[in-house]
py3Dmol code that shows the C-alpha trace and the ligand (Angstrom):
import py3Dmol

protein = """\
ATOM      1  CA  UNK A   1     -18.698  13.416   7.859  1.00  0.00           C
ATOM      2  CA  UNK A   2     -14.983  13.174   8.959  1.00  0.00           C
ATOM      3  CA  UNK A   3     -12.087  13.403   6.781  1.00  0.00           C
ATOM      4  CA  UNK A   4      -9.467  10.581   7.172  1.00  0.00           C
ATOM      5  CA  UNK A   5      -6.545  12.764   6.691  1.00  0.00           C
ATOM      6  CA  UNK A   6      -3.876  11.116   4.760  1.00  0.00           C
ATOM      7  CA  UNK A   7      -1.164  13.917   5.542  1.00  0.00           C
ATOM      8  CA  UNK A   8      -1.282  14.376   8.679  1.00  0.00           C
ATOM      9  CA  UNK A   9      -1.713  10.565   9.907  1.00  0.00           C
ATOM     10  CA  UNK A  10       1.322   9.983   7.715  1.00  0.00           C
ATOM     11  CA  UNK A  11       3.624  13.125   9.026  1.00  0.00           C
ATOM     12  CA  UNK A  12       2.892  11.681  12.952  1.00  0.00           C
ATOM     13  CA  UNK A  13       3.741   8.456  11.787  1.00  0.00           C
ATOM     14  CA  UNK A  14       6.750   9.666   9.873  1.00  0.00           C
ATOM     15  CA  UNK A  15       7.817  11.535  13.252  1.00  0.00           C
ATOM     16  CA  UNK A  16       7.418   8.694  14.975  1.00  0.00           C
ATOM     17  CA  UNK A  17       9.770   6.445  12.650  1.00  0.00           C
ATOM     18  CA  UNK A  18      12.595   9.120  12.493  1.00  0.00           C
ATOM     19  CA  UNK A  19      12.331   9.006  16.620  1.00  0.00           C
ATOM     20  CA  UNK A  20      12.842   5.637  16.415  1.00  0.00           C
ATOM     21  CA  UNK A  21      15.331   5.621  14.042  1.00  0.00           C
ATOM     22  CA  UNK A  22      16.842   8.219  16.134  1.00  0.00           C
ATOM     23  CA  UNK A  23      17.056   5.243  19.393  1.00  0.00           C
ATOM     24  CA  UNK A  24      18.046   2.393  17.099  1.00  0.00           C
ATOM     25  CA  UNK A  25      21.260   4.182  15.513  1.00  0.00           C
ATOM     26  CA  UNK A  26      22.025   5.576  19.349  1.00  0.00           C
ATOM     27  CA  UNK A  27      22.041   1.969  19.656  1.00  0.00           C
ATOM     28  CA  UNK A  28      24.936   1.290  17.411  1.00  0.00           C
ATOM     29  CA  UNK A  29      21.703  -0.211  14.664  1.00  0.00           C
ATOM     30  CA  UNK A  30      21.916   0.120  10.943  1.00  0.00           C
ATOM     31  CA  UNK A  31      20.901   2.619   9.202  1.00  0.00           C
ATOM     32  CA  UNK A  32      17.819   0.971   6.841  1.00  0.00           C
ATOM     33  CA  UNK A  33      18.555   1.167   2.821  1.00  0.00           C
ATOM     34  CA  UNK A  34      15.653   0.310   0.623  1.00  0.00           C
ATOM     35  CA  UNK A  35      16.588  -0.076  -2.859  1.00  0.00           C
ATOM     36  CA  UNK A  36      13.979   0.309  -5.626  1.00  0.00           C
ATOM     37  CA  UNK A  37      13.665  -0.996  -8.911  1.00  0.00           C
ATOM     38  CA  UNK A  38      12.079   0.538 -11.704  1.00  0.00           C
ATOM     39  CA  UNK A  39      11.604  -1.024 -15.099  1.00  0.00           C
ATOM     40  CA  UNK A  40      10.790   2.001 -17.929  1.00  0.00           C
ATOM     41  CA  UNK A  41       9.127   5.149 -17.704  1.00  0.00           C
ATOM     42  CA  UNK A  42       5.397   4.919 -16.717  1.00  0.00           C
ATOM     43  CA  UNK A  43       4.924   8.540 -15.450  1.00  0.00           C
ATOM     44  CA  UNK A  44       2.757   6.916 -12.775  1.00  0.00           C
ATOM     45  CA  UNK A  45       5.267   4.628 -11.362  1.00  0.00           C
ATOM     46  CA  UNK A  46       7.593   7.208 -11.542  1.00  0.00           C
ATOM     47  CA  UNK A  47       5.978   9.234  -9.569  1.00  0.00           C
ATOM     48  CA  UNK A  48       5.242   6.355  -6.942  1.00  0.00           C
ATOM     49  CA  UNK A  49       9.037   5.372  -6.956  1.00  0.00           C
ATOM     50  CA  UNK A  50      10.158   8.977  -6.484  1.00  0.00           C
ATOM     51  CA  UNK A  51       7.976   9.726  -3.244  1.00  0.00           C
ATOM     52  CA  UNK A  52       9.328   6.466  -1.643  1.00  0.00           C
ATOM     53  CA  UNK A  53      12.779   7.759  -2.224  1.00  0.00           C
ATOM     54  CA  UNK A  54      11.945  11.046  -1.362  1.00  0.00           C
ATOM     55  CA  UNK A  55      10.274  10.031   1.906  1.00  0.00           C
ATOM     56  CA  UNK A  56      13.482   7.514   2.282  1.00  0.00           C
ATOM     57  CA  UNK A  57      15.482  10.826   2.599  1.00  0.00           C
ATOM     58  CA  UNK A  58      13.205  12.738   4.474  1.00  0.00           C
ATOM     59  CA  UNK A  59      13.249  10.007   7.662  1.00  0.00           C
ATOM     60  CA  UNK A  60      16.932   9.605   7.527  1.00  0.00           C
ATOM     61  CA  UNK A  61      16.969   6.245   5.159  1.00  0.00           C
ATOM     62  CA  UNK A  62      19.605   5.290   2.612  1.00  0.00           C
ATOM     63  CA  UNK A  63      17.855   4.584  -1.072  1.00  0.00           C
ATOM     64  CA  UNK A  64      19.169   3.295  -4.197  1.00  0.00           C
ATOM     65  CA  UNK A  65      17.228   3.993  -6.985  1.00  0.00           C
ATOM     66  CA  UNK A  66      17.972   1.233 -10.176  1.00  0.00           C
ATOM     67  CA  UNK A  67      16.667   2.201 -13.440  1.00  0.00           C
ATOM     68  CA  UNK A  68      16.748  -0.390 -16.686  1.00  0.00           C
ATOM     69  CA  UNK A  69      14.860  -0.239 -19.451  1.00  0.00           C
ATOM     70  CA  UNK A  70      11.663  -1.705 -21.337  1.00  0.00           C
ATOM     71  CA  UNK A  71      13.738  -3.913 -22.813  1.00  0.00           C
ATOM     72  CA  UNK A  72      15.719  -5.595 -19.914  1.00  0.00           C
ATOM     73  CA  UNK A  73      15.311  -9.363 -20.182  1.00  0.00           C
ATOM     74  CA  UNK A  74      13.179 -11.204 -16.795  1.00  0.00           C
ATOM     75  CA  UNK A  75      16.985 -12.824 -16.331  1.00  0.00           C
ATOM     76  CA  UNK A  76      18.606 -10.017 -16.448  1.00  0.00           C
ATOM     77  CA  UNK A  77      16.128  -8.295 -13.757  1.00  0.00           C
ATOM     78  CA  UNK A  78      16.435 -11.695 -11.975  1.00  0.00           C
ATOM     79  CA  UNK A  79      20.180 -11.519 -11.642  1.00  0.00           C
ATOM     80  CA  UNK A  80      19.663  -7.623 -10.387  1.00  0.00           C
ATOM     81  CA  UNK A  81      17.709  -8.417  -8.013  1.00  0.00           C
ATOM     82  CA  UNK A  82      19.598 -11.497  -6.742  1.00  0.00           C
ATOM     83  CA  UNK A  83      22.507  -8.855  -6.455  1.00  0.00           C
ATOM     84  CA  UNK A  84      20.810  -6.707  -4.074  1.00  0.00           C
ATOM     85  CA  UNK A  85      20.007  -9.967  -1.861  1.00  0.00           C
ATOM     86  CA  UNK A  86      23.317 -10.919  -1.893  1.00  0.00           C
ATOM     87  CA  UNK A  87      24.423  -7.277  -0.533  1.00  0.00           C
ATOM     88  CA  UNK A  88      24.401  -7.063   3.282  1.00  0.00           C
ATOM     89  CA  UNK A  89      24.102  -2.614   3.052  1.00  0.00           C
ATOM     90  CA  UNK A  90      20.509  -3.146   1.561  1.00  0.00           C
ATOM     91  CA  UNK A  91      17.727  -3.652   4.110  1.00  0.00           C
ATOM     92  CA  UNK A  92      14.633  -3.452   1.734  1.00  0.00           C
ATOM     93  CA  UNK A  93      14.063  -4.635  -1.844  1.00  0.00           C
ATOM     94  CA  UNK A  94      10.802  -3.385  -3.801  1.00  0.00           C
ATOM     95  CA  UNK A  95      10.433  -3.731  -7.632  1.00  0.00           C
ATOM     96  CA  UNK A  96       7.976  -1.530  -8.638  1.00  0.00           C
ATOM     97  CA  UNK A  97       4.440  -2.742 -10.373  1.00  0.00           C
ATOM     98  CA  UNK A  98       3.497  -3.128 -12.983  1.00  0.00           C
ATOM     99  CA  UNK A  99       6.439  -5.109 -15.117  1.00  0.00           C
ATOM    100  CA  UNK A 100       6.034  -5.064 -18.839  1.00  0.00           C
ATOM    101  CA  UNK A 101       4.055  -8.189 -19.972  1.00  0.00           C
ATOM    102  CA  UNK A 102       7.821  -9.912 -21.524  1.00  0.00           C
ATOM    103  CA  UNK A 103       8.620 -10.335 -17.588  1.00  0.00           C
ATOM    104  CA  UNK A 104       6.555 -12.631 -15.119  1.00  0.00           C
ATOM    105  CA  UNK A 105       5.423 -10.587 -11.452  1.00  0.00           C
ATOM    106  CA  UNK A 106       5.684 -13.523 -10.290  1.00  0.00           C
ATOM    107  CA  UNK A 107       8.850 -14.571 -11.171  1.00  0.00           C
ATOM    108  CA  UNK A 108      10.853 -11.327 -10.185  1.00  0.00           C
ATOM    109  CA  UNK A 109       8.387 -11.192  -6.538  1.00  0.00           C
ATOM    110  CA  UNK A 110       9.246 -14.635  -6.057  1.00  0.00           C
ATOM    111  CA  UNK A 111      13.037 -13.824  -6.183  1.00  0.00           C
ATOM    112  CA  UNK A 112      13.350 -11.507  -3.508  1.00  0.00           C
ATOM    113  CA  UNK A 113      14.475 -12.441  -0.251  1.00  0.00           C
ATOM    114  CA  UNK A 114      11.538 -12.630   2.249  1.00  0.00           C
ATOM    115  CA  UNK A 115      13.663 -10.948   4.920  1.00  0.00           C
ATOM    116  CA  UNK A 116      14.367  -8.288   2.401  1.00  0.00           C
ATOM    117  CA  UNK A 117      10.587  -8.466   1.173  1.00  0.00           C
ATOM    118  CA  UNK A 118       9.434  -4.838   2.016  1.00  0.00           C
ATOM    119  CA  UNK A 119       6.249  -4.488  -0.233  1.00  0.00           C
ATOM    120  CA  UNK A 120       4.899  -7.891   1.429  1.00  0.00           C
ATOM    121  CA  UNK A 121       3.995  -9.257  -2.140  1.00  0.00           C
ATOM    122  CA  UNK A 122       6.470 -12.601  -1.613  1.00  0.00           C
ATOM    123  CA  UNK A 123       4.774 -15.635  -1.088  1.00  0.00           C
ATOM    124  CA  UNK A 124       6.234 -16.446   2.348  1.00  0.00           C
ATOM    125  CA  UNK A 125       5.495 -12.838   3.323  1.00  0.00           C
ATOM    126  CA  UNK A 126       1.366 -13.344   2.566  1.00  0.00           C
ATOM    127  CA  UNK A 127       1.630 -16.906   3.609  1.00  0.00           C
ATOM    128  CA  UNK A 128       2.481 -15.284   7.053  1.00  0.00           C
ATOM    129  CA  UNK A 129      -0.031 -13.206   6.839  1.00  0.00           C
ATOM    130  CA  UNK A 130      -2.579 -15.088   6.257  1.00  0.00           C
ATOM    131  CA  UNK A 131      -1.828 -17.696   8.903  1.00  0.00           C
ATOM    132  CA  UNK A 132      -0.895 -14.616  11.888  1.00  0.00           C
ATOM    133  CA  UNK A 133       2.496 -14.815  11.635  1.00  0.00           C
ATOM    134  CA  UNK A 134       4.758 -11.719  12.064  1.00  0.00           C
ATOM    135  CA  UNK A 135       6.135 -10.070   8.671  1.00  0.00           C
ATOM    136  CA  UNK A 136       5.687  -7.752   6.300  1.00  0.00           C
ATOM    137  CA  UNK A 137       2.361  -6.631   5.290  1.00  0.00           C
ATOM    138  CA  UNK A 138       1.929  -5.061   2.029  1.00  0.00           C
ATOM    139  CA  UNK A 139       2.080  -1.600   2.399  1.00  0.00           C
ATOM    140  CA  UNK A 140      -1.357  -0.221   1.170  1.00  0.00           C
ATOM    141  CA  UNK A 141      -3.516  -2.438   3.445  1.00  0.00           C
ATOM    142  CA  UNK A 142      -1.080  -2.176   5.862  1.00  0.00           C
ATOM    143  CA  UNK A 143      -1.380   1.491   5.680  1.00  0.00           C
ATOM    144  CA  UNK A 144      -5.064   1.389   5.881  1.00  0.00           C
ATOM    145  CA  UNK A 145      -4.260  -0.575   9.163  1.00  0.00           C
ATOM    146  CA  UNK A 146      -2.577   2.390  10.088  1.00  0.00           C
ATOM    147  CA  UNK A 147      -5.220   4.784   9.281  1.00  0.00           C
ATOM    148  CA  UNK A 148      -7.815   2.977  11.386  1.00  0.00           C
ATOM    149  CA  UNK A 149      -5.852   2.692  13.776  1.00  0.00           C
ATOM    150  CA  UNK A 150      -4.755   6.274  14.192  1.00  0.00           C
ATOM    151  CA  UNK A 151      -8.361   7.116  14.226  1.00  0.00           C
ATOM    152  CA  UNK A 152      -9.619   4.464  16.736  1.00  0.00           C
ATOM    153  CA  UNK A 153     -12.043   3.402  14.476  1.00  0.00           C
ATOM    154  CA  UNK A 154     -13.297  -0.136  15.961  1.00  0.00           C
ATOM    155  CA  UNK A 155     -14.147  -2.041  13.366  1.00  0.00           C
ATOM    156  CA  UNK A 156     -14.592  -5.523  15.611  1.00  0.00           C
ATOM    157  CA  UNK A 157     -17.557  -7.506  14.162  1.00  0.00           C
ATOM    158  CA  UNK A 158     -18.441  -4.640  11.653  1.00  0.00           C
ATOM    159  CA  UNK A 159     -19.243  -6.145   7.991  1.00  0.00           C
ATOM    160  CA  UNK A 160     -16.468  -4.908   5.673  1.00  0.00           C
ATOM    161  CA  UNK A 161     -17.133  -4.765   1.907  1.00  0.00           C
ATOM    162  CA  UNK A 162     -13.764  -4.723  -0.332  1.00  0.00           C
ATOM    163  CA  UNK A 163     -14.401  -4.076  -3.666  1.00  0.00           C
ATOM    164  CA  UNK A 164     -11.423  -5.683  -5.655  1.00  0.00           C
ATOM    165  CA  UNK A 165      -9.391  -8.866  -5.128  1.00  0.00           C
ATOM    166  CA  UNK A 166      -5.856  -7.599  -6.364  1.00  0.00           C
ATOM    167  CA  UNK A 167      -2.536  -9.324  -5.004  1.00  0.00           C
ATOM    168  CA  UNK A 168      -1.480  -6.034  -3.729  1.00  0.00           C
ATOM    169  CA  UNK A 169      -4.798  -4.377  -1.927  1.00  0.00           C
ATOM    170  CA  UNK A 170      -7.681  -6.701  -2.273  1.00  0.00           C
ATOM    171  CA  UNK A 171      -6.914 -10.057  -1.358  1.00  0.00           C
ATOM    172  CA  UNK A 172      -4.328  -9.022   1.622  1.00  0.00           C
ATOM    173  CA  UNK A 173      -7.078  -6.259   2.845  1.00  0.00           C
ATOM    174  CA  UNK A 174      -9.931  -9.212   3.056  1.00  0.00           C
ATOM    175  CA  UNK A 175      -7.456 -11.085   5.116  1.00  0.00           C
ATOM    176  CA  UNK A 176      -5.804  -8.396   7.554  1.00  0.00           C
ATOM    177  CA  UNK A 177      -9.604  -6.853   8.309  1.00  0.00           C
ATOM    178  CA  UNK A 178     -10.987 -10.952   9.153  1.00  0.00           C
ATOM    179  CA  UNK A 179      -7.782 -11.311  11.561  1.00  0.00           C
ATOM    180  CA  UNK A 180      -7.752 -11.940  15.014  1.00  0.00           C
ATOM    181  CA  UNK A 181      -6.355  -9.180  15.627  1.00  0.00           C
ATOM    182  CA  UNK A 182      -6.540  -4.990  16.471  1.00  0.00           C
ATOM    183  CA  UNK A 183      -7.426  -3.945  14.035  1.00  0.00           C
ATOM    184  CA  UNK A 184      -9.460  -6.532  12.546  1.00  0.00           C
ATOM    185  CA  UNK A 185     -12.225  -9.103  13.684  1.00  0.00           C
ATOM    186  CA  UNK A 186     -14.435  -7.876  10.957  1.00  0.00           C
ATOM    187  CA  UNK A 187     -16.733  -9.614   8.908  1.00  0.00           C
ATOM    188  CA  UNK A 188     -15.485  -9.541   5.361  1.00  0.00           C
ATOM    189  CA  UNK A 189     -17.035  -9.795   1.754  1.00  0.00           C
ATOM    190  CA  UNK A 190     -14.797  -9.599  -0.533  1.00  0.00           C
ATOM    191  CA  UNK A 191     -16.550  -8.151  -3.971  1.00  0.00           C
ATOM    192  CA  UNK A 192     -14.903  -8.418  -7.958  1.00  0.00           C
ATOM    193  CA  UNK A 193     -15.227  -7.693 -11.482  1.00  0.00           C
ATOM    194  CA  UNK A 194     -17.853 -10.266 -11.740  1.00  0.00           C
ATOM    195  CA  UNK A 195     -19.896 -10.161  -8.557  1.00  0.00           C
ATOM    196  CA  UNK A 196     -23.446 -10.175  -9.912  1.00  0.00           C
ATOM    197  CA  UNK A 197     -25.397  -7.502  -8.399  1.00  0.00           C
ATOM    198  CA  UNK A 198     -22.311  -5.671  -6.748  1.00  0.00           C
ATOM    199  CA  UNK A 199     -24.657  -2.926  -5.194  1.00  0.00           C
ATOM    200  CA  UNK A 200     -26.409  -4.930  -2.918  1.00  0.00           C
ATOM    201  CA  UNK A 201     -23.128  -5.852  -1.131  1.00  0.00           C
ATOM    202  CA  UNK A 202     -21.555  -1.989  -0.753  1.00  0.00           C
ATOM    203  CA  UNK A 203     -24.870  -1.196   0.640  1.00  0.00           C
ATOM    204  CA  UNK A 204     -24.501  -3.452   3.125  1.00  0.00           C
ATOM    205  CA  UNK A 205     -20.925  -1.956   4.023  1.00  0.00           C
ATOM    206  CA  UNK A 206     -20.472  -1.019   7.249  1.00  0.00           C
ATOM    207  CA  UNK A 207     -16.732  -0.403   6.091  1.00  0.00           C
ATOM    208  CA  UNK A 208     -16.014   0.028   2.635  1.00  0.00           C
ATOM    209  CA  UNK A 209     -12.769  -0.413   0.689  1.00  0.00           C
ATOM    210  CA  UNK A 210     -12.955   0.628  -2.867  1.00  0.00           C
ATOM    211  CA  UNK A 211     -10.349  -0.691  -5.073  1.00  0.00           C
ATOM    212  CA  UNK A 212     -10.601  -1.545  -8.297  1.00  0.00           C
ATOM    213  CA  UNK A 213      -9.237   0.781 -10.239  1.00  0.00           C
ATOM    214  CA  UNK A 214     -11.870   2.701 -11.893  1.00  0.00           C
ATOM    215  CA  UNK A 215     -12.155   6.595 -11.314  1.00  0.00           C
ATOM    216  CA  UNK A 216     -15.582   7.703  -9.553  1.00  0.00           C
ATOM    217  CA  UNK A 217     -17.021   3.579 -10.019  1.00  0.00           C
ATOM    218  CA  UNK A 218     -18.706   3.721  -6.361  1.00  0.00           C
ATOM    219  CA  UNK A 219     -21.518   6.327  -6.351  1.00  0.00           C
ATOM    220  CA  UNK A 220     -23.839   7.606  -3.617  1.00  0.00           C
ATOM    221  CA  UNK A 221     -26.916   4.976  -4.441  1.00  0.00           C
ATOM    222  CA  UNK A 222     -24.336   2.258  -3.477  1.00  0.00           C
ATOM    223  CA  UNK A 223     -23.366   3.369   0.197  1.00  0.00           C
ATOM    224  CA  UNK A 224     -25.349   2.708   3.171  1.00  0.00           C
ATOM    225  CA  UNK A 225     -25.477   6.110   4.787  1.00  0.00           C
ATOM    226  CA  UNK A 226     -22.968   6.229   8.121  1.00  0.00           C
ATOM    227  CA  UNK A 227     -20.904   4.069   5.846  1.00  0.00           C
ATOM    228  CA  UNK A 228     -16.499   4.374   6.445  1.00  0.00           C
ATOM    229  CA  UNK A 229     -15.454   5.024   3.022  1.00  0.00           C
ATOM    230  CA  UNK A 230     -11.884   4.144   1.720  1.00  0.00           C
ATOM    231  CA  UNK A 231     -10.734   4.751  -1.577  1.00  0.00           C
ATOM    232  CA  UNK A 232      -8.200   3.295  -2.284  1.00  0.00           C
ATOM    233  CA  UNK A 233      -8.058   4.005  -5.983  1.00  0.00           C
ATOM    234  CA  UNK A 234      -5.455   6.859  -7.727  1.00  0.00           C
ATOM    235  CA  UNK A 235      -6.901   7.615 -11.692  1.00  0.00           C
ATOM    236  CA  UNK A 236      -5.964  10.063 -13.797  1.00  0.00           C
ATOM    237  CA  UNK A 237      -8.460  11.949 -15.502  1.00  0.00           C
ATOM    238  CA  UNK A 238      -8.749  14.515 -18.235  1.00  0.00           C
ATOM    239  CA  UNK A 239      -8.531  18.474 -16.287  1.00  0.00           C
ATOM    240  CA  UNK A 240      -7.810  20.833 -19.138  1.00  0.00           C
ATOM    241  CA  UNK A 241      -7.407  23.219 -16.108  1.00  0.00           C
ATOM    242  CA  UNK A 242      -4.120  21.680 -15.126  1.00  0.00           C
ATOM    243  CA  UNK A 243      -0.664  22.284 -16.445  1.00  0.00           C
ATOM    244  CA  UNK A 244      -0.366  18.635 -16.339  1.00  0.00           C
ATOM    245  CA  UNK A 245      -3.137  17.962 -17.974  1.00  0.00           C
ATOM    246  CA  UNK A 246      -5.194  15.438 -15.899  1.00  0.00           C
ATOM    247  CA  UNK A 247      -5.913  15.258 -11.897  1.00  0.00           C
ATOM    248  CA  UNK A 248      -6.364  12.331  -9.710  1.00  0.00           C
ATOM    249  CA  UNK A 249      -9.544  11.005  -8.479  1.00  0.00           C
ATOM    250  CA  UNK A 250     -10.445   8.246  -6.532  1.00  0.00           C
ATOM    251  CA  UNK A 251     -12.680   4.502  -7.154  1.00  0.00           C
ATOM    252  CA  UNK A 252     -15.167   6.598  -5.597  1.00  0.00           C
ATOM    253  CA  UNK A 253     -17.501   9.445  -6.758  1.00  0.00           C
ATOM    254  CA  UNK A 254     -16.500  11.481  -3.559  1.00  0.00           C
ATOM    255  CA  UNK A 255     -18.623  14.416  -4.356  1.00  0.00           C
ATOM    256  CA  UNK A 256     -21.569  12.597  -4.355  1.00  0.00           C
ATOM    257  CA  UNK A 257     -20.787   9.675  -1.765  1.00  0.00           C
ATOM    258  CA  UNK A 258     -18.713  12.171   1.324  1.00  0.00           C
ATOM    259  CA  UNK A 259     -22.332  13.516   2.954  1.00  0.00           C
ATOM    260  CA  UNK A 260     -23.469  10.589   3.418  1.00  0.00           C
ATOM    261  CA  UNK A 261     -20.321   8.737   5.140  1.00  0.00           C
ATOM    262  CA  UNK A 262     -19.461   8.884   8.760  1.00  0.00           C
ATOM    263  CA  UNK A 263     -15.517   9.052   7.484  1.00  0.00           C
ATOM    264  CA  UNK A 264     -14.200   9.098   4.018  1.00  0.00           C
ATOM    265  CA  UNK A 265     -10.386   9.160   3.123  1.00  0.00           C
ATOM    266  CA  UNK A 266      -9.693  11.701   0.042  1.00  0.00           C
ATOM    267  CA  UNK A 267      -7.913  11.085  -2.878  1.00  0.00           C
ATOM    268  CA  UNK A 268      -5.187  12.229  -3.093  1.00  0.00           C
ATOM    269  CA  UNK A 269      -3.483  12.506   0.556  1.00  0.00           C
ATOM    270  CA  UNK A 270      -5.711  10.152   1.548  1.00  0.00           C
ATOM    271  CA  UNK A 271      -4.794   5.960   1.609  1.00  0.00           C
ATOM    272  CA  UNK A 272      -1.527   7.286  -1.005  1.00  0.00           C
ATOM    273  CA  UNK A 273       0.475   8.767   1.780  1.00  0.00           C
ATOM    274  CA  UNK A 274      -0.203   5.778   3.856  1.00  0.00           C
ATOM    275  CA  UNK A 275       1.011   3.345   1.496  1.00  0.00           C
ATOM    276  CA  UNK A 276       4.151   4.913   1.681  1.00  0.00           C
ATOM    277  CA  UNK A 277       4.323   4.797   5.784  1.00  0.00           C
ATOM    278  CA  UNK A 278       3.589   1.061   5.798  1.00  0.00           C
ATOM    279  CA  UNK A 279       6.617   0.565   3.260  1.00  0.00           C
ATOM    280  CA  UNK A 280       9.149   2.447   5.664  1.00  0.00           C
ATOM    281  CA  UNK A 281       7.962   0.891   8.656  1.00  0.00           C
ATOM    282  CA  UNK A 282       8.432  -2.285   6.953  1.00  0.00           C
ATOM    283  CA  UNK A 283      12.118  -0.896   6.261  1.00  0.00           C
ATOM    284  CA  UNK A 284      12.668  -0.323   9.351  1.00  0.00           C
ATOM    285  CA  UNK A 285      12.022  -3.450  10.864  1.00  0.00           C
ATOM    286  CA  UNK A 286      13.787  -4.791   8.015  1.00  0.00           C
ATOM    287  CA  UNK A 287      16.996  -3.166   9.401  1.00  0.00           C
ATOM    288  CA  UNK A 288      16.141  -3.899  12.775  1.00  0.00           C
ATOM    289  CA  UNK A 289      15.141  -7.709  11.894  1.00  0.00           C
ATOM    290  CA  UNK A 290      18.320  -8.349   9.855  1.00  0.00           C
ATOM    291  CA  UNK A 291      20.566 -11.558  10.624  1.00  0.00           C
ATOM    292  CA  UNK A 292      23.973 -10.672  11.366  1.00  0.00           C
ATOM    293  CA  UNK A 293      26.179 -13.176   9.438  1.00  0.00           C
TER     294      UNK A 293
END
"""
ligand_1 = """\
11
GUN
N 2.381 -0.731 -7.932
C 1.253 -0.225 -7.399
N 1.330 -0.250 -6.055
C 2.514 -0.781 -5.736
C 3.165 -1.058 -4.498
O 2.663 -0.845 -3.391
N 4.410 -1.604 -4.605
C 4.986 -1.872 -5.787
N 6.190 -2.428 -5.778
N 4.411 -1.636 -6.941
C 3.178 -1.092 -6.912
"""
view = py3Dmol.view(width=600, height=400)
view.addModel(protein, "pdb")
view.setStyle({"model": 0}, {"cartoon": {"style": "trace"}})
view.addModel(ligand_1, "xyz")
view.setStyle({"model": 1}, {"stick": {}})
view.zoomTo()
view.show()
């Protein structure tokens, strides 16, 4: 078994996007701003938003950090976010999931400027997707990409099993691994809350993407042994042992399911740190990408 380390994939690729960054400014290029929106206080969106615009710092990007609270109206966000499309210094927009229920996802995703559309979640953004087109991937599959990638793990006409059909990991992961593309050419089943008989698909997983949100859900009679494991989930549970009072663990029971995978990413510094290096690439070429009234 071979760990899919989320750290140090993500520091080479962060080395690599500061060179590059490096080249582009030498160039005379702009330097990429992201600006991030968070609506209230969820400590785990906080602490999502805060390594973005940590890492933002740490390659050399400009971030702006907006703040509003639980109680901002959906037009008020709208007109916020309709302000930072309208301002030529910010490369990258990304409101930050999940909105409380008073204000549509859709309505606030839909809003954003699709050359501006960092997290991939825009309509046009997955449209392109889907159909091959270059754009912005969302950043957790895209991530994954990364990971595989890194790792020259060939997945060509292996049979990937995602568990979970989310906007944001599920349904884009079931397209970007079926693509005609590196990586990619896999054979996808994409699995759900209300597959009947959900084992006898992860067994068959060649690849497995777990992501569905529930700590420890995949266990070690569901994987095929040799299986790739990747976790994509990030729960908190109850650790009296910690001054915080809960760790993280993953959608799978990694204790019981690493022995018997070929590779298995960890949770945390596994897929986390990855998400966040498919959001500043995505910045990058943002900056790099952006029409010059
Ligand atoms: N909430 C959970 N994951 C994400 C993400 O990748 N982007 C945004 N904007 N919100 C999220």
């Amino acid at each position: 078994m071979q760990l899919l380390d989320g750290i140090a994939v993500s520091n080479q690729i962060k080395l690599e996007l500061k060179n590059e960054l490096i080249e582009w400014k030498a160039q005379g290029g702009k330097v990429p701003h992201l600006a991030a929106i968070l609506v209230g206080n969820n400590p785990a969106s906080e602490a999502y938003v805060g390594n973005k615009v940590k890492t933002c710092a740490e390659l050399g990007f400009e971030s702006t950090l907006l703040r509003f609270d639980t109680t901002i109206t959906e037009f008020e966000l709208l007109s916020e976010v309709e302000k930072l499309n309208l301002d030529d210094r910010v490369d990258g927009i990304l409101v930050q999931l999940p909105l409380p229920s008073h204000i549509s996802e859709d309505a606030v995703i839909n809003a954003i400027n699709p050359d501006k559309d960092v997290d991939g979640f825009h309509p046009i953004s997955q449209g392109r997707m889907i159909l091959g087109q270059p754009g912005f991937l969302p950043a957790t599959p895209y991530g994954i990409l990364l990971m595989l990638d890194h790792y020259q793990i060939d997945i060509t006409g292996k049979h990937c099993v995602v568990v979970g059909r989310s906007n944001i990991v599920g349904k884009p992961m079931s397209v970007l691994l079926s693509r005609n593309a590196n990586p990619g050419n896999a054979t996808v089943t994409i699995c759900h809350s209300k597959t009947a008989d959900l084992k006898a698909y992860t067994l068959q997983a060649d690849v497995l993407i777990a992501a569905i949100g529930r700590a420890r859900f995949i266990t070690e009679p569901m994987v095929k042994a040799g299986a790739i494991v990747i976790d994509v989930g990030i729960n908190r549970v109850a650790d009296t042992s910690k001054k915080s009072g809960f760790r993280l663990v993953g959608d799978v029971d990694f204790e019981s399911v690493a022995s018997k995978c070929s590779f298995i990413t960890p949770v945390p510094k596994g897929v986390g740190p990855m998400t966040i290096c498919g959001l500043m690439r995505n910045t990058l070429n943002a900056a790099k990408l952006k029409k010059v009234n």
